[in-house]
N, C-alpha and C positions, 0 to 999 in steps of 0.2 A: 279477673281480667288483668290484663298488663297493661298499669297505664306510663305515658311518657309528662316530664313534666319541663319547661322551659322556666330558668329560672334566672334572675341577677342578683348581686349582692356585693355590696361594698367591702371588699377584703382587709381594707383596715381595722374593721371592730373583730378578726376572727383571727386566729390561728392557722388559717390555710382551708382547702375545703374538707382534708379528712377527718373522721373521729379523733377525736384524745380521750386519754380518761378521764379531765379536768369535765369535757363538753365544751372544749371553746371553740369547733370544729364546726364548717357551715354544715354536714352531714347532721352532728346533732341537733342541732335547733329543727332543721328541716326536716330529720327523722319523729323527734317529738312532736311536729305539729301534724306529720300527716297523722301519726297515729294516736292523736287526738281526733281526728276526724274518723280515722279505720276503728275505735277503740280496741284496739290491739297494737304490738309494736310490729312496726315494719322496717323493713330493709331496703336503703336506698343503692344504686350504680350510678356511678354519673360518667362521663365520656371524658374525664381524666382529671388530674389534684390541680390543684391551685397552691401559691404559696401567699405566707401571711400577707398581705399589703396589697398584694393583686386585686383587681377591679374583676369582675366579671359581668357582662352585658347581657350575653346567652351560655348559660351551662345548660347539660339537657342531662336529665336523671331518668329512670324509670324506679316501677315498683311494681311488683306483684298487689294488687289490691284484694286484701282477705273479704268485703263486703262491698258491696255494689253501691254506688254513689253517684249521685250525677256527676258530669264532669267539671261544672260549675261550682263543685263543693272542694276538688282537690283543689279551687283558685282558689275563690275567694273564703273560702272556709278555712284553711289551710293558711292563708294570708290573714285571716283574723285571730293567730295562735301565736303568729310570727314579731318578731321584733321589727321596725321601720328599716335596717338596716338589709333584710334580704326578703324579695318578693318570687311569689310562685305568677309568670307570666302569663300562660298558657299551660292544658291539660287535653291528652289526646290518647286514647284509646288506641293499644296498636300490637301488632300482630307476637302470639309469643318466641319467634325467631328472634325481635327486636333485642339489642341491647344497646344499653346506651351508653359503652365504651366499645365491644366487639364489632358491631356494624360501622361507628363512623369511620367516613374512610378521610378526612380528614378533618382539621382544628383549625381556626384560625386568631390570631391576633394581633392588636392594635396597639402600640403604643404612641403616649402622647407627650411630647417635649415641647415646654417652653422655653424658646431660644431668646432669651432678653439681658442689659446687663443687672438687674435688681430679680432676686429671685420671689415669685409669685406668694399672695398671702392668701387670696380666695382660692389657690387652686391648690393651695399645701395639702400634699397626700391624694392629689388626685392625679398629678401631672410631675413627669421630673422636666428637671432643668439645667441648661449650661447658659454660662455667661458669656463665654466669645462668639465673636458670629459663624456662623456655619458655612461651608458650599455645599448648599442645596445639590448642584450638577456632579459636582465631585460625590457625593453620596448618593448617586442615584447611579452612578457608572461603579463604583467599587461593588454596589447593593449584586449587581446584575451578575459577579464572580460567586455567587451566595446561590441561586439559582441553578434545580438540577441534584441527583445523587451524589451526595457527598460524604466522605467521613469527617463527622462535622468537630471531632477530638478538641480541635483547638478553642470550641464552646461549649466546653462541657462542665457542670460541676462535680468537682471533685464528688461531692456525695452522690452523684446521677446511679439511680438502680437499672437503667436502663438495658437489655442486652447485647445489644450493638451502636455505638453511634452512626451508624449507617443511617441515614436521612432522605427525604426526598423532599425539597423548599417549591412549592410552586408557584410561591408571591412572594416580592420585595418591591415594596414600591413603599416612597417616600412623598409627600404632600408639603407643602407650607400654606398657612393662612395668615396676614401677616405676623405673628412672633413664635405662633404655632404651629411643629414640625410631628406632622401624622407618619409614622412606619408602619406600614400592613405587611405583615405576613400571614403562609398559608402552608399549610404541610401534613402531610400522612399521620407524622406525629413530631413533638418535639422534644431534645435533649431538656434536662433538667437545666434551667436558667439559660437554654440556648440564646430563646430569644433577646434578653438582656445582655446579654453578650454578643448579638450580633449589633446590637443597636451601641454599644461601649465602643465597638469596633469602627462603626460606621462614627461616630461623633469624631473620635480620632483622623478617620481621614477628612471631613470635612473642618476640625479649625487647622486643618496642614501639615499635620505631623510626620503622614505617610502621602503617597501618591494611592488613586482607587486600584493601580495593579499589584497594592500591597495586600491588598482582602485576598487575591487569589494564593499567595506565597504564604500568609498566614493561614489560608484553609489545608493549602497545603503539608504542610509541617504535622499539623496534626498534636501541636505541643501546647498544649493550655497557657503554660507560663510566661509564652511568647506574646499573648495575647493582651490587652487592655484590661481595667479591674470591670467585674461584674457592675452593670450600670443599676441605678435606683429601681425599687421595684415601684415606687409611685405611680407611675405613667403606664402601666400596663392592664393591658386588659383583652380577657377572653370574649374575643366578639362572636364568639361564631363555631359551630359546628356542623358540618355535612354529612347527610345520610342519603341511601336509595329515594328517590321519591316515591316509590311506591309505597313506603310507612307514612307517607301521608302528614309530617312533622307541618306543623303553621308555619312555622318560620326559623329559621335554620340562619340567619345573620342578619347582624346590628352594627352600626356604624355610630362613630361620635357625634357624627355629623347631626344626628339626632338630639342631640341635645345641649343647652347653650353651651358654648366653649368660648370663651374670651378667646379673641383674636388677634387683642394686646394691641 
């Protein structure tokens, strides 16, 4: 049977989520425990990469399971193989159409900046940060030219395998709690380092640099170089992925809000 699994894992201790031949990749660790449990080796998919440093809240993988298990054994069994650093959430039995990068129809994520002037010690590697103060409103009107089919060129990394930067964003929203600045995005799929590049973009017009109707002139260009440097990957993270409800997934997104965040 094909099962679906909800996963997190602190991007810091890995190399990103795909295999390497070292194994420093969250696919190996996670590969080797299921199939310590399958005793056979299994093949993971997950709903798209991660890069080194990234946070993840919700990644959703599947696997063909070669032996029938409870589904209680792909958790906690599977998490008793595992290093502290990534946890198997939930496990869900699901139809063999499912795939857990072709079906979702979108990803979403979170990043989390600490706006203060001392840069954070309990949050190092979990959270980036800028030292000048922000305009929250000016970053939340430039955020909104972000919003929509875009050729999104001018956020793209150079190494993006991507086949089109053609995009569709259908979240940009920005939060503050006092020192802590939440960007949510939401999208079909996204460029390689998009998102950190749109949040480099948006810090720029909030300490003054640009006006918010410079995000539309910079999406429009289409020219990377015009753009701000790639922002910190600390702060980021895969909250979320959506699918049909009919697959019947537990739960499909996660917010920070979940869990304690200094509010500075």
């Amino acid at each position: 049977m094909r099962i679906a699994l909800g996963i997190e894992y602190d991007g810091s201790r890995f190399c990103g989520w795909q295999s390497q031949p070292s194994g420093c990749g969250v696919q190996d660790v996670l590969e080797t425990a299921v199939a310590a449990m399958a005793g056979m080796p299994v093949r993971l998919s997950a709903a798209g990469r991660t890069d080194t440093g990234n946070q993840t809240m919700l990644q959703v993988v599947h696997f063909d399971a070669p032996v029938d298990r409870p589904l209680n054994a792909w958790v906690r069994g599977v998490n008793s193989h595992l290093a502290a650093a990534v946890r198997v959430l939930w496990a869900c039995e699901v139809d063999a159409a499912f795939h857990a990068r072709f079906s979702a129809r979108r990803r979403s994520y979170q990043y989390l900046l600490l706006n203060q002037p001392v840069a954070p010690a309990l949050m190092h590697g979990r959270a980036g940060w800028f030292h000048q103060p922000l305009d929250l409103q000016a970053m939340r009107a430039a955020a909104q030219f972000l919003l929509g089919e875009h050729d999104f060129s001018a956020f793209r990394a150079a190494e993006c395998q991507a086949k089109s930067p053609v995009k569709s964003l259908f979240q940009a929203d920005i939060s503050r709690q006092g020192s802590a600045l939440l960007f949510e995005f939401s999208a079909g799929a996204f460029l390689h380092h998009q998102v950190r590049n749109m949040v480099g973009a948006l810090v720029y017009v909030g300490k003054g640099s640009h006006p918010p109707g410079w995000m539309a002139e910079l999406l429009a260009s289409r020219d990377r170089t015009l753009a701000p440097p790639t922002f910190a990957p600390d702060g980021l993270y895969l909250s979320g992925v959506d699918y049909d409800p009919a697959f019947g997934l537990p739960q499909l997104q996660r917010r920070l809000a979940e869990y304690a965040v200094p509010s500075g």
